[in-house]
Structures are given as structure tokens and as C-alpha cells.
ROBAKE-770914 format. One line per 10 residues: number of its first residue (from 1); their letters; for each residue x negated, y negated, z negated of N, C-alpha, C. Coordinates in pm, whole numbers, plus 50000, padded with zeros to 5 digits. Example, Ala and Ser with C-alpha at 12.3 -4.5 7.8 and 13.67 -1.06 7.14 Angstrom:
ROBAKE-770914
1) as) 48681 50569 49220 48770 50450 49220 48680 50330 49220  48715 50225 49292 48633 50106 49286 48710 49997 49213 .
end
This chain:
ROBAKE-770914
1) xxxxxxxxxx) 81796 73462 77518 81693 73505 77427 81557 73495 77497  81456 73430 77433 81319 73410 77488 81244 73588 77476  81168 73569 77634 81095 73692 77622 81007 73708 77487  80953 73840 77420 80898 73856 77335 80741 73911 77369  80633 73894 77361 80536 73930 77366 80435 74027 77280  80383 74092 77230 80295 74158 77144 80138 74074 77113  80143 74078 77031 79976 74067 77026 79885 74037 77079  79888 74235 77097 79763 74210 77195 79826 74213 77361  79897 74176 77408 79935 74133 77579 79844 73955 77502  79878 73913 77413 79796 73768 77444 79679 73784 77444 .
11) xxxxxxxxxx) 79609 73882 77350 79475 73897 77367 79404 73906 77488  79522 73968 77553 79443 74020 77721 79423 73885 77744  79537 73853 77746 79572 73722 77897 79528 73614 77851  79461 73615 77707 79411 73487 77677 79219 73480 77721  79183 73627 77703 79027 73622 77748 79047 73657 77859  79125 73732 77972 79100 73722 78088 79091 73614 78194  79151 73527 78159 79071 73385 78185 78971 73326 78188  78885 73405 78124 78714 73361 78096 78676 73472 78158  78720 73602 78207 78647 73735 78304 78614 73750 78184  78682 73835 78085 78670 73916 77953 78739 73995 77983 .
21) xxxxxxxxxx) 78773 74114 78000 78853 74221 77968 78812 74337 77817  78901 74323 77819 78882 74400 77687 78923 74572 77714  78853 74676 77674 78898 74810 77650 79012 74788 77546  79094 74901 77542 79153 74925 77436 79106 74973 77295  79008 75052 77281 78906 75028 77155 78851 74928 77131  78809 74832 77217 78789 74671 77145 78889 74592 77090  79030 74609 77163 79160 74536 77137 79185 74628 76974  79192 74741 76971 79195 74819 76873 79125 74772 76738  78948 74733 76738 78864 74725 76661 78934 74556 76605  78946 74473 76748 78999 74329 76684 79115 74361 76616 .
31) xxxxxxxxxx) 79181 74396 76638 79330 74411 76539 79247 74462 76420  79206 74594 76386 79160 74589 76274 79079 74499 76214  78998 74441 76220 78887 74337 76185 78953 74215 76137  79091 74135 76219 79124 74029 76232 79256 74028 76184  79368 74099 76234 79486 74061 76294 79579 74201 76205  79542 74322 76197 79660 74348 76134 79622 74336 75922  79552 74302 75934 79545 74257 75746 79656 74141 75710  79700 74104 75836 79871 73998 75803 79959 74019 75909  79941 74148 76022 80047 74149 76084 80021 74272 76197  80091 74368 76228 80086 74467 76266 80027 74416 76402 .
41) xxxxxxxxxx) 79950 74514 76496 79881 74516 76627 80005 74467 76724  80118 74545 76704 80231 74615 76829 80303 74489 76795  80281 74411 76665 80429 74289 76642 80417 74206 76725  80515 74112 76725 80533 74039 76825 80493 73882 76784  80398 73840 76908 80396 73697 76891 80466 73633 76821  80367 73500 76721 80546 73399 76710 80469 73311 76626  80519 73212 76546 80437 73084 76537 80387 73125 76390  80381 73223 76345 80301 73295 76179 80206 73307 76214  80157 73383 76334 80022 73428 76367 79915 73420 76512  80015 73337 76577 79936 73279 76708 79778 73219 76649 .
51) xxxxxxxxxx) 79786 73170 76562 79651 73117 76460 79541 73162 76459  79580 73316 76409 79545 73431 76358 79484 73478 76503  79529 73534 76573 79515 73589 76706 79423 73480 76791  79440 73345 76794 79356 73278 76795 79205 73303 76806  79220 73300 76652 79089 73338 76577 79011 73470 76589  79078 73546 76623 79010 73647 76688 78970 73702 76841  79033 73609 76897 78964 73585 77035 78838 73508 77018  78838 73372 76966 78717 73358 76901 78633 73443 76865  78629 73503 76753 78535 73581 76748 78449 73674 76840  78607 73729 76917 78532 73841 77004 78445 73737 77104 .
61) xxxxxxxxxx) 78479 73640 77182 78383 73577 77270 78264 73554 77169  78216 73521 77072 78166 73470 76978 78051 73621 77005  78070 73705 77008 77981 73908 76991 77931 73860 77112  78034 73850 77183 78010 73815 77348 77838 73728 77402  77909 73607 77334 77780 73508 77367 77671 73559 77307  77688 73599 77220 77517 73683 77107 77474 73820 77167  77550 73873 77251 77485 73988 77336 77415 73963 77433  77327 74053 77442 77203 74042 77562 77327 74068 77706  77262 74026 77833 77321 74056 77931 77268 74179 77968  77309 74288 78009 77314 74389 78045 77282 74459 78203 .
71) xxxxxxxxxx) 77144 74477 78241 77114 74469 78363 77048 74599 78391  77108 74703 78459 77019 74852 78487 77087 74904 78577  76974 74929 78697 77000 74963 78833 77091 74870 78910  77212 74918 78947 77296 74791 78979 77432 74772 78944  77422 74840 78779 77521 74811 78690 77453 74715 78594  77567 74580 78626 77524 74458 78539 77652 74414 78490  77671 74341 78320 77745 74288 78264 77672 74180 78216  77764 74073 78301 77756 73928 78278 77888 73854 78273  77860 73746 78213 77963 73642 78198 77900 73471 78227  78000 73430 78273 77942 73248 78289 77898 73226 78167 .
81) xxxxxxxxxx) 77823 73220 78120 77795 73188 77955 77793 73020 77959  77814 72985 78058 77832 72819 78055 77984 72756 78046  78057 72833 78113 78186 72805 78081 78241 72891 77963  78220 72995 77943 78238 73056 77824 78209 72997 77679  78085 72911 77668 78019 72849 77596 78097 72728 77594  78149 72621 77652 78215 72543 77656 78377 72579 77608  78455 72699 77657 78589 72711 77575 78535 72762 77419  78456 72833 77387 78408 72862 77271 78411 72730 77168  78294 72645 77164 78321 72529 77132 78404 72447 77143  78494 72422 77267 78601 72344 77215 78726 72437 77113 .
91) xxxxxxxxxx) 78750 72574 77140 78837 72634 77061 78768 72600 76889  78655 72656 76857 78588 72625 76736 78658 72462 76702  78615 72381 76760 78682 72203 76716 78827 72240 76695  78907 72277 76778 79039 72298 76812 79149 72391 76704  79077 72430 76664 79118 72595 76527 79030 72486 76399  78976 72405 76397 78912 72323 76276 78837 72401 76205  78757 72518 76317 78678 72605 76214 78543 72551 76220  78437 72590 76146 78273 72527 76165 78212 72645 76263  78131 72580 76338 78028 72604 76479 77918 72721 76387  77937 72821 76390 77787 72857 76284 77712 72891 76407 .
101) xxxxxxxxxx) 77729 72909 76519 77609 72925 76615 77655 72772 76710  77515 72706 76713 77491 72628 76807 77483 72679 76984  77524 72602 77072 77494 72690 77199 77420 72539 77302  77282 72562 77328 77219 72419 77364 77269 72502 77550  77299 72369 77651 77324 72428 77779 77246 72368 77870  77154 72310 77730 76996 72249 77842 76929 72333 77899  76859 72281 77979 76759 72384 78060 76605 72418 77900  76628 72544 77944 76514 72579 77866 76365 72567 77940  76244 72525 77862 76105 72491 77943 76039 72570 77902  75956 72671 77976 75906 72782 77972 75772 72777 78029 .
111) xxxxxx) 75684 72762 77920 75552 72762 77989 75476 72908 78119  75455 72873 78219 75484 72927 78341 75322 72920 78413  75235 72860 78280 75083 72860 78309 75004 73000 78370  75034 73101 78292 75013 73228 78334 74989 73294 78454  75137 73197 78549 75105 73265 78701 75057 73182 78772  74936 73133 78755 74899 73010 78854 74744 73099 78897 .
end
């Protein structure tokens, strides 16, 4: 018999790969938001809703990239937003969903006249 998994154990182990950890009130909020409107939090993986679960890792990186980085005293929350930004978009192609945020990984030009 193949091991059985839950849910959210993929949720972890699928954003902790990108240095996402999730609280359990975020894993909590995604199940509600996403994942149990067709399938309980605690059920178990399986090829109905890997899709589904999917798609809500998406999303959550998706809050992720649209949040400010978080910098006070010398508690800081950051993420590679360059590699993050890159599985984002290819998952978006990959799930055949549409891009509604663009992510440019050009250098931005910042007029810098000011301090001269």
C-alpha cells in the first residue's frame, strides 16, 4: 500500500522549497479560501485534488510577491523574489491559469539626480 499524505504536509513541503513556511493559521486560512470547498483540510492527497492544492500554493506565493518586505530593527522578512518570481510564473503557464500580475526582473532606473 502506497504511503498516504494529507493536504496540507504538501502544502508545507511544496513552499518550503522556495523558504516559505507557513504558520498553521495561514495553512488554516488556505484550506478555507481554496481547498476545503471540494475537499476536507486533513484528507488525503490523491489525483482529485493535487490541482486544487496546486492552486493554492499559487496563490499564497502570489500575497507573498505583493507584500512589502518587512524590515525593523533586525527583524527582517524576505524572500528571493527572483526565484520565487520565476516558479510563480512558470507554475501560472503550468496550471494553464492567466498571469494577472506581471513580474518585470529588469533592473529598475531610478533617477538618483538628487544626491549629486
Amino acid at each position: 500500500m502506497a504511503t498516504e499524505y494529507k493536504v496540507s504536509d504538501y502544502l508545507n513541503s511544496k513552499l518550503i522549497r522556495l523558504g516559505i513556511e507557513l504558520s498553521d493559521v495561514e495553512i488554516a486560512v488556505l484550506n478555507i479560501k481554496y481547498i476545503i470547498p471540494i475537499t476536507a483540510p486533513d484528507s488525503v492527497l490523491d489525483q482529485n485534488n493535487i490541482a486544487l492544492v496546486d492552486k493554492a500554493c499559487l496563490y499564497q506565493v502570489r500575497d507573498l510577491l505583493l507584500a512589502p518586505e518587512i524590515v525593523e530593527g533586525g527583524y527582517s522578512i524576505k524572500y528571493d523574489k527572483e526565484s520565487v518570481t520565476k516558479w510563480y510564473n512558470s507554475e501560472v503557464h503550468r496550471l494553464g491559469l492567466s498571469n494577472n500580475i506581471e513580474f518585470s526582473l529588469a533592473p529598475k532606473i531610478r533617477d538618483a539626480s538628487n544626491y549629486w
